[in-house]
C-alpha positions in Angstrom: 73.5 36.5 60.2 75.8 39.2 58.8 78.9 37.6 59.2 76.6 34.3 57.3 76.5 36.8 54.4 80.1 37.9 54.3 81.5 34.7 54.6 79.4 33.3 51.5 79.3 36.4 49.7 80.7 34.8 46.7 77.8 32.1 46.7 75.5 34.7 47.0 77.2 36.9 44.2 77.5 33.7 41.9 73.2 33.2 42.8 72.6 36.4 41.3 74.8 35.9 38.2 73.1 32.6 38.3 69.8 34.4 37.9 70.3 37.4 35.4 72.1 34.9 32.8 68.6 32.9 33.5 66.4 36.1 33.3 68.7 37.4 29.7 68.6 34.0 28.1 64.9 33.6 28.6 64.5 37.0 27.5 66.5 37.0 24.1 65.2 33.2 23.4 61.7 34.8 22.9 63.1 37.6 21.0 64.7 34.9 19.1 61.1 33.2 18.6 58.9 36.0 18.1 61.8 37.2 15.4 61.4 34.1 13.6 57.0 34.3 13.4 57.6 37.9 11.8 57.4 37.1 8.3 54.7 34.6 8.9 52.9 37.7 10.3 53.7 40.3 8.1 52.0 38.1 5.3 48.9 37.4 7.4 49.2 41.6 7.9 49.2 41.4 3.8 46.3 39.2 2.7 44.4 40.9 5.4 44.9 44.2 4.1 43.9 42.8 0.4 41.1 41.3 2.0 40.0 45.1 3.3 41.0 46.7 -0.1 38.8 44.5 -2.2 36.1 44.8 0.4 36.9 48.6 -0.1 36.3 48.1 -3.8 32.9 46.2 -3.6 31.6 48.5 -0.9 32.3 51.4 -3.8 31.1 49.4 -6.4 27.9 48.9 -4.8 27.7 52.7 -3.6 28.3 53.8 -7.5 25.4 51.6 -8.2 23.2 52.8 -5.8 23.8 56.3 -6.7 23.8 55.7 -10.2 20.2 54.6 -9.6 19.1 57.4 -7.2 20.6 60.1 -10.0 18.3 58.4 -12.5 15.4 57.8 -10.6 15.9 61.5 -9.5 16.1 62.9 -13.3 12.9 60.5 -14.3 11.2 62.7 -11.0 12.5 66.3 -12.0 11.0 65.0 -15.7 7.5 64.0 -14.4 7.6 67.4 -12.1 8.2 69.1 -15.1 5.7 68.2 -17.3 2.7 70.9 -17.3 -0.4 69.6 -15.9 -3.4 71.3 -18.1 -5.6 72.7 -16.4 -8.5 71.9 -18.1 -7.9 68.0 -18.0 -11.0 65.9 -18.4 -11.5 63.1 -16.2 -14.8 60.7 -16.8 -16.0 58.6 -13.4 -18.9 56.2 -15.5 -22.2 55.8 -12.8 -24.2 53.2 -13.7 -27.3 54.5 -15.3 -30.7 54.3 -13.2 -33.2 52.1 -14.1 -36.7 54.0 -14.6 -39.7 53.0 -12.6 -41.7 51.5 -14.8 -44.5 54.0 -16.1 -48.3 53.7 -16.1 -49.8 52.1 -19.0 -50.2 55.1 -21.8 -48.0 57.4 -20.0 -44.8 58.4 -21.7 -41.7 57.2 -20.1 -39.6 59.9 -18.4 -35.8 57.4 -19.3 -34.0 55.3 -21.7 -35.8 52.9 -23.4 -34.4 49.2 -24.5 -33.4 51.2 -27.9 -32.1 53.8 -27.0 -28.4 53.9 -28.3 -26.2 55.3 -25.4 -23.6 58.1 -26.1 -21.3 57.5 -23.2 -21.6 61.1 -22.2 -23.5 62.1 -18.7 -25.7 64.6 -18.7 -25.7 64.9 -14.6 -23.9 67.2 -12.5 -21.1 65.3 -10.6 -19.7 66.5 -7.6 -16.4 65.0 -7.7 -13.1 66.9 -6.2 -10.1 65.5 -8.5 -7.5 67.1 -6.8 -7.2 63.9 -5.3 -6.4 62.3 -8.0 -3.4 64.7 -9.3 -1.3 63.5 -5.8 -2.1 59.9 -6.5 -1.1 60.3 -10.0 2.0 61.8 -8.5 2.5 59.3 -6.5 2.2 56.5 -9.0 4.6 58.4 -11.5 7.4 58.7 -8.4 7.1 54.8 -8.1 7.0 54.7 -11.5 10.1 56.7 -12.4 11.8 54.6 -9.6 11.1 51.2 -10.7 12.5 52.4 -14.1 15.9 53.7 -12.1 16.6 50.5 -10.2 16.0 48.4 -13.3 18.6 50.9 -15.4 20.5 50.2 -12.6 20.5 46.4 -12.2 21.4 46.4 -15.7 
């Protein structure tokens, strides 16, 4: 077998040759190719990096909106928070006025009669806890105040 391989040593060297001029001309034909799509791909690189930058730009656009909103909604809340609350602040809950058993012929009736004018004032103790009422008056000025900021802002 060795004495095969001396004898056609130059058929085997001329193989190899063969095969490494195969293996460099494949190689540098698709360096040759992939040379020529390089400025097809450096554009696509391109328009996709505009693509990005103006998405970039619309991203911030919408973020300066949004806080532009929030900062106005926030100053209309530091305003409402800041307005004093007096503390003697009247709040009138109207009952509806009971109608008076009818009294005993010649007896004097204890109520309001048909002409009696009303004065729109109670005269009855009501038990009635408003602090209620200052946190839902709170909480309707908050939504207030924002409405107002996202409509300043959607302008």
């Amino acid at each position: 077998m060795i004495a095969l391989l001396v004898k056609q040593w130059k058929l085997i060297a001329f193989v190899i040759a063969a095969l490494v001029a195969t293996w460099v001309w494949v190689t540098v034909g698709h360096w040759h190719q992939a040379a020529e799509r390089v400025p097809a791909l450096e554009k696509e690189v391109l328009r996709e990096k505009r693509g990005r930058e103006e998405d970039l730009a619309n991203i911030t656009a919408a973020y300066s909106d949004v806080l532009r909103a929030s900062e106005g909604y926030q100053r209309e809340l530091k305003a409402i928070r800041d307005l004093p609350v007096p503390d003697n602040t009247v709040i009138r809950v109207c009952r509806a006025t009971p109608v008076p058993k009818p009294a005993a012929e010649g007896a004097v009736a204890g109520g309001p009669g048909p002409g009696t004018t009303t004065t729109g004032v109670l005269h009855e103790t009501l038990d009635l806890d408003t602090r209620p009422l200052y946190g839902d008056a709170a909480r309707c000025d908050g939504l207030s105040a924002q409405v107002r900021g996202l409509l300043e802002a959607a302008r």
